[in-house]
C-alpha positions in Angstrom: 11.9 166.4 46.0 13.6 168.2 49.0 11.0 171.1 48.8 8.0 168.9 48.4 8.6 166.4 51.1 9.4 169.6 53.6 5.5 170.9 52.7 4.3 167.8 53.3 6.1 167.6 56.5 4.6 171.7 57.4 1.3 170.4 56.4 1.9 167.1 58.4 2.7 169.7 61.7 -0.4 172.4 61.4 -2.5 169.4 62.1 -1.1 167.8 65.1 -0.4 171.4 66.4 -3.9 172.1 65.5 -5.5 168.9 67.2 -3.1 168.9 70.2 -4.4 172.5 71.3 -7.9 171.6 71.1 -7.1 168.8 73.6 -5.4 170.6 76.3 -8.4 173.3 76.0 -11.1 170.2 76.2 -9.5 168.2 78.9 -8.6 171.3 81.0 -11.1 173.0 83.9 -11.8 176.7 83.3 -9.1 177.6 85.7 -6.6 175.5 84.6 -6.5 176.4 80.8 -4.4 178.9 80.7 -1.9 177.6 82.8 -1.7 174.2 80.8 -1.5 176.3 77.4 1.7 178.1 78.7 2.9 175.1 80.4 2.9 174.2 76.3 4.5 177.6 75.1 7.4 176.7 77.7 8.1 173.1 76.2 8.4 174.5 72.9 10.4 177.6 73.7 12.9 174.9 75.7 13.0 172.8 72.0 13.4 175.9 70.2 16.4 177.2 72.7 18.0 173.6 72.1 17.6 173.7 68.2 21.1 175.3 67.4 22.9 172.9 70.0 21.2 170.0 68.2 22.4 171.5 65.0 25.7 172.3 66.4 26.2 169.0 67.6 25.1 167.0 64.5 26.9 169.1 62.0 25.1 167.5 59.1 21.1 168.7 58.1 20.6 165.1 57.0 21.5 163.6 60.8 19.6 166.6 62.4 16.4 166.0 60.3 16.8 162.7 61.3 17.6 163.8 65.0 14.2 165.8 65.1 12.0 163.2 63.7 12.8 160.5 65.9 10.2 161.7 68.7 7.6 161.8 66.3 7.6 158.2 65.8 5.8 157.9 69.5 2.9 159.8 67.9 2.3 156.6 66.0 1.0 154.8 69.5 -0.6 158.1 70.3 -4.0 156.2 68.4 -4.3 152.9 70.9 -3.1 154.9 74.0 -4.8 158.2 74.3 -8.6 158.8 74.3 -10.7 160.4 72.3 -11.8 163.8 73.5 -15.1 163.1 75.8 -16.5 166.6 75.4 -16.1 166.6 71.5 -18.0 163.1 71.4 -21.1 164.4 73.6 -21.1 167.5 71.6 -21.6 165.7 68.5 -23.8 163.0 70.0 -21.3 159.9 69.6 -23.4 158.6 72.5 -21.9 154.7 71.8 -18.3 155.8 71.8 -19.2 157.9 74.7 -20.7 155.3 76.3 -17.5 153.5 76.0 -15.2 155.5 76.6 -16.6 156.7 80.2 -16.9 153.0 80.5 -13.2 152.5 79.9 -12.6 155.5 82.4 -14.3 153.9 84.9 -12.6 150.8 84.9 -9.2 152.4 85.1 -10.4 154.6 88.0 -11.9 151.6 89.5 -14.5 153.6 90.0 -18.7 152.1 90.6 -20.7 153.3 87.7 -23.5 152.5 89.6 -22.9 154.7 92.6 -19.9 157.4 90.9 -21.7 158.2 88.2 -25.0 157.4 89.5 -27.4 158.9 86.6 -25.4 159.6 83.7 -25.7 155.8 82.3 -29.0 155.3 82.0 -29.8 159.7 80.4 -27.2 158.0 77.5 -28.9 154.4 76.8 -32.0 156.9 76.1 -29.9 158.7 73.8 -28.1 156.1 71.5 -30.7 156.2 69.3 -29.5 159.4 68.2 -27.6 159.7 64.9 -24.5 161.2 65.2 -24.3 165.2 64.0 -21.4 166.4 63.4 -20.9 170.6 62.3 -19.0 171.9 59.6 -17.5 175.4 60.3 -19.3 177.0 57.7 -22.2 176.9 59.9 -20.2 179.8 61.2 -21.9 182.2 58.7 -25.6 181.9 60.0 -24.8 182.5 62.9 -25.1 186.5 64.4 -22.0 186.5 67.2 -19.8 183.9 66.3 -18.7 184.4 63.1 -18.0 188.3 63.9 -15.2 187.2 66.9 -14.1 184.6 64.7 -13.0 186.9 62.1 -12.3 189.8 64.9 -9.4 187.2 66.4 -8.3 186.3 62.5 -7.4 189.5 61.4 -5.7 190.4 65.5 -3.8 186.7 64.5 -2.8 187.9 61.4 -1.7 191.4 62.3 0.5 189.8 65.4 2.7 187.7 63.5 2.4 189.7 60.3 4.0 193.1 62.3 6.6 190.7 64.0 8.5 190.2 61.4 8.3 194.1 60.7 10.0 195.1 64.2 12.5 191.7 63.7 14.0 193.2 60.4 14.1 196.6 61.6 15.8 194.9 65.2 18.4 193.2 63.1 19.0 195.3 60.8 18.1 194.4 57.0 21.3 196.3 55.1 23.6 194.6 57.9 26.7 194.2 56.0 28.0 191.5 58.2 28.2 187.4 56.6 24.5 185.8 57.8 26.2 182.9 60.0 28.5 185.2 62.4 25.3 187.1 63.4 22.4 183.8 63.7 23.2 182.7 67.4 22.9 186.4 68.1 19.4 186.9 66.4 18.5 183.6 67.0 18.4 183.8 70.4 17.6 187.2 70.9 14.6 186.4 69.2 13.7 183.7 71.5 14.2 185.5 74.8 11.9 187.6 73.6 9.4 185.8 73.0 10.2 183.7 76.5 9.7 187.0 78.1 6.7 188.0 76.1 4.7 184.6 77.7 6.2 185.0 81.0 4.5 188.9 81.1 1.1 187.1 79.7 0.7 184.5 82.4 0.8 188.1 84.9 -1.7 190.5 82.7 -4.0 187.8 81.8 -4.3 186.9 85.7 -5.1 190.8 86.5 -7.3 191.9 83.2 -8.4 188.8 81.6 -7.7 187.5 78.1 -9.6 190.5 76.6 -8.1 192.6 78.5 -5.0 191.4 77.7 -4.8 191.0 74.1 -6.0 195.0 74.3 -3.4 196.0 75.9 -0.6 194.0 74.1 -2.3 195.1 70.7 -2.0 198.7 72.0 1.7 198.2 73.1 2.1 197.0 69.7 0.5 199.9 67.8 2.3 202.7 70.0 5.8 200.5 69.3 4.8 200.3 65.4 3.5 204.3 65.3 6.4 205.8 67.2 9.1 203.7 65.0 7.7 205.3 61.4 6.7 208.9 62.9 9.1 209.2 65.6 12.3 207.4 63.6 11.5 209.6 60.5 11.8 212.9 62.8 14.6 212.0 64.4 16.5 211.1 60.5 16.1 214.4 59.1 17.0 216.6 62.4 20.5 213.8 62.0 21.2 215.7 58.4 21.4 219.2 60.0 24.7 219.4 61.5 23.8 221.3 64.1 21.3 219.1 65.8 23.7 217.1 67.7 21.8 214.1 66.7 23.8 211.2 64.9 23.2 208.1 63.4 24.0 206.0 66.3 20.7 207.9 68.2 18.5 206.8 65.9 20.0 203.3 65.6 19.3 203.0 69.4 15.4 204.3 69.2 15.0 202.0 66.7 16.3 198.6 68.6 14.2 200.1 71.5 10.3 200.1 69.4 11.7 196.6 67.9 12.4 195.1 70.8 9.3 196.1 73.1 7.1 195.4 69.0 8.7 191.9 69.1 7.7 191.6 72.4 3.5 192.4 72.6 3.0 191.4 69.1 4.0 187.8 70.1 2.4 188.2 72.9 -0.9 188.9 70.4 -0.3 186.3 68.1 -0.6 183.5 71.1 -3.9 185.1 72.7 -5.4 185.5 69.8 -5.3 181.8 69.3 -5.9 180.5 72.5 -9.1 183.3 72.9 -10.5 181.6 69.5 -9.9 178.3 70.9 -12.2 179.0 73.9 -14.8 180.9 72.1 -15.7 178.5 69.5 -17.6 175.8 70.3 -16.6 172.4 70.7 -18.6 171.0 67.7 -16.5 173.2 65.2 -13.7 174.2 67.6 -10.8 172.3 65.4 -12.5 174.6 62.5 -12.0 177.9 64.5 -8.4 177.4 65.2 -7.5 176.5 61.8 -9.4 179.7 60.5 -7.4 181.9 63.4 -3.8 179.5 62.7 -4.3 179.9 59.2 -4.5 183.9 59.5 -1.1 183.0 61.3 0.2 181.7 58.8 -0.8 184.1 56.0 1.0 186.9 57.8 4.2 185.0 58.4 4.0 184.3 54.7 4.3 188.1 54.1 7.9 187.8 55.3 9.3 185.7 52.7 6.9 187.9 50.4 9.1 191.0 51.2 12.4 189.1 51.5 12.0 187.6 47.5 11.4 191.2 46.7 14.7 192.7 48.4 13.2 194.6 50.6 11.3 196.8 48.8 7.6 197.5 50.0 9.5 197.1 53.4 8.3 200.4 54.8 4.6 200.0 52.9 4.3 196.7 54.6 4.9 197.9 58.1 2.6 201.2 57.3 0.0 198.4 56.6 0.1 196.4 59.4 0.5 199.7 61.6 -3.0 200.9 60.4 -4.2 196.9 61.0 -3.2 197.8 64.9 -5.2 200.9 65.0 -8.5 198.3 63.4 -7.9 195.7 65.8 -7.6 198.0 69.0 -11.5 199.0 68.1 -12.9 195.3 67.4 -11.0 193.7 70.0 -13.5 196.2 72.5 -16.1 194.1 70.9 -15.2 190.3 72.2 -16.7 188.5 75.0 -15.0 187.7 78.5 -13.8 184.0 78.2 -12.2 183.8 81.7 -13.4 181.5 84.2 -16.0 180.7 81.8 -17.3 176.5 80.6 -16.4 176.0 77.4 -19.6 176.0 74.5 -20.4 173.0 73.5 -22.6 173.8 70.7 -23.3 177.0 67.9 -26.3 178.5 70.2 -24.2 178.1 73.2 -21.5 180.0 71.0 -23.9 182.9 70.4 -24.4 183.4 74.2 -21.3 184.6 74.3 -21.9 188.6 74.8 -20.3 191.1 75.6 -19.1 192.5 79.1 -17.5 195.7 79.9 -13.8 195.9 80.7 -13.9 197.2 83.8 -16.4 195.3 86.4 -19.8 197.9 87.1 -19.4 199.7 90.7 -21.5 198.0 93.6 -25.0 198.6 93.8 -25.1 200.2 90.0 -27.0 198.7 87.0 -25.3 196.8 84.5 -26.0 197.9 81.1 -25.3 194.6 79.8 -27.1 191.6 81.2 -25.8 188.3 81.4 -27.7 185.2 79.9 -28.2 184.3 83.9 -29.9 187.9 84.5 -31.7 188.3 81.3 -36.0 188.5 82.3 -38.9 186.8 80.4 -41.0 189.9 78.9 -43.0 187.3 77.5 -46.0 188.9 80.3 -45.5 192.0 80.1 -47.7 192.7 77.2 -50.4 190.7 78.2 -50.3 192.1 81.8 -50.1 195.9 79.9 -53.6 194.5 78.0 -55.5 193.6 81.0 -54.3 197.1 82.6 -52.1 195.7 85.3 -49.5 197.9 87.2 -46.4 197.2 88.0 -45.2 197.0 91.9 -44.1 200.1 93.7 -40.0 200.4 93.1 -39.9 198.2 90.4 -38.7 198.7 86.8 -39.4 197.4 83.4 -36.5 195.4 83.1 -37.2 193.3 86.5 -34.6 195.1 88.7 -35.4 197.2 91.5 -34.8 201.2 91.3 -32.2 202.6 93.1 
């Protein structure tokens, strides 16, 4: 009974972790999401620093559970208090409950709907004729962009958490001798202040390269880490059996805490913007659908970790080789995801598929992108018809619209 009612309660949490995430991401600007997300990631590193305190404190699993539950009970008012998300109601053309909800808004605001929103009224009386539509994520599969960054950020999800709990077993140690409780403060929160440094170092490279950016170079932080500790370690363990090497255990023991601990460190860092680049990506029709596919993937590579554990270890050293090689995968697709920053959120599949991709680094002044934007892209609809009729095009000018250097 113990085991099933903790599932329930897992299965309970992946939803309201699921749905709160879309709603910071819908109710934020474009230059504010990021910022709120972390803001998040700080709240629950500060529950996760208390846990053991909480646990030492209560000294019984049955008060603690109890302990931990009590805040969810102000989830049940969380119904007749908050709103529903205004973007996901557009999207789906819930012009009614749209209706009243900006309604609602502008009576708290105290705003005129007649003057502050002057417009926007009578565009949704035409519209509430409209059924409602709403989009199941397997629409996903027609499309010819979307589904292939979908499945990109899946697998770089996957890999992230899979390979963390690769560099935490080889960071701990897993033929430590030592009884499991006089070592868990010590992993414990070793294991957060990682991961409390990992997000502090994202809020800085996102700001400089972008989540794209980003996530590249964490995933290539991750691979080097993950390459260097099988190769490098290996080396290092057979020079340590000649005696004259002057290389001991103890050298080894040190490289090895060093990959862990800088592995821990960008493949966390992964993990989290991998989900929060799915979560702008997708569109707002099947958004909810997109993060569970990417948090899913998650979860499936946390899941290996038990896997290995049931097993005693063994596959250990196949299991990291795999999710090495996953690194070395992900580097290349991750080259071919779009640029979310600064960029409005899509609201439906097509404005999903606009999505395209930019180069890494911005083009030099006065030089001729080889990727358009949706903005610059030209109607060529003429140009066949003008060809027919034997026009010529202007002096200086190109095919493509833009003038020759």
């Amino acid at each position: 009974m113990f085991s099933t009612l903790r599932f329930f309660e897992g299965f309970c949490l992946a939803g309201i972790i699921l749905t709160l995430y879309a709603l910071r991401i819908e109710l934020c600007p474009p230059g504010k999401r990021f910022m709120i997300t972390m803001v998040a990631s700080f709240v629950a590193m500060a529950g996760q620093f208390l846990m053991p305190g909480l646990a030492a404190l209560c000294r019984n699993w049955q008060v603690l559970q109890a302990l931990i539950i009590c805040p969810f009970l102000l989830m049940l008012l969380y119904w007749s208090i908050f709103p529903e998300s205004l973007r996901w109601l557009m999207a789906t053309q819930q012009f009614e409950s749209a209706k009243r909800l900006i309604l609602h808004f502008t009576q708290k605001n105290r705003m005129n709907p007649e003057g502050d929103i002057k417009g926007v009224m009578p565009e949704l009386e035409k519209e509430l004729s409209r059924r409602p539509k709403k989009v199941c994520i397997v629409k996903v599969v027609g499309t010819r962009n979307l589904w292939k960054n979908i499945v990109v950020l899946c697998v770089n999800s996957l890999t992230g958490y899979g390979i963390h709990h690769c560099f935490a077993r080889s960071m701990m140690g897993h033929e430590v001798k030592v009884p499991l409780l006089e070592n868990f403060y010590a992993d414990y929160y070793t294991t957060a202040s990682i991961a409390l440094v990992s997000c502090l170092a994202m809020c800085v490279v996102v700001r400089f390269l972008g989540r794209r950016g980003g996530l590249l170079l964490f995933m290539i932080l991750t691979a080097l880490a993950s390459l260097l500790q099988l190769g490098l370690l290996n080396l290092i363990g057979k020079y340590s059996q000649h005696p004259d090497s002057g290389m001991s255990d103890s050298v080894k023991d040190k490289f090895s805490i060093a990959f862990s601990i800088v592995g821990m460190f960008a493949s966390h860092a992964v993990g989290s913007l991998s989900v929060f680049f799915c979560a702008e990506i997708t569109p707002t029709v099947i958004r909810c659908g997109g993060l569970g596919l990417v948090l899913a993937s998650a979860g499936f590579g946390m899941l290996t970790a038990p896997i290995i554990e049931l097993h005693n270890q063994k596959g250990y050293f196949l299991h990291h080789i795999i999710f090495a090689c996953c690194t070395l995968i992900c580097i290349i697709c991750i080259l071919l995801l779009p640029e979310s920053r600064d960029q409005n959120l899509p609201e439906n599949i097509s404005n999903g598929e606009h999505y395209t991709r930019q180069p890494l680094l911005p083009h030099k002044k006065g030089e001729q992108p080889l990727l358009l934007t949706n903005a610059e892209l030209k109607d060529y609809s003429g140009l066949h018809d003008a060809a027919a009729a034997g026009d010529t095009l202007p002096e200086g000018a190109t095919a493509n619209g833009m003038k020759a250097m």
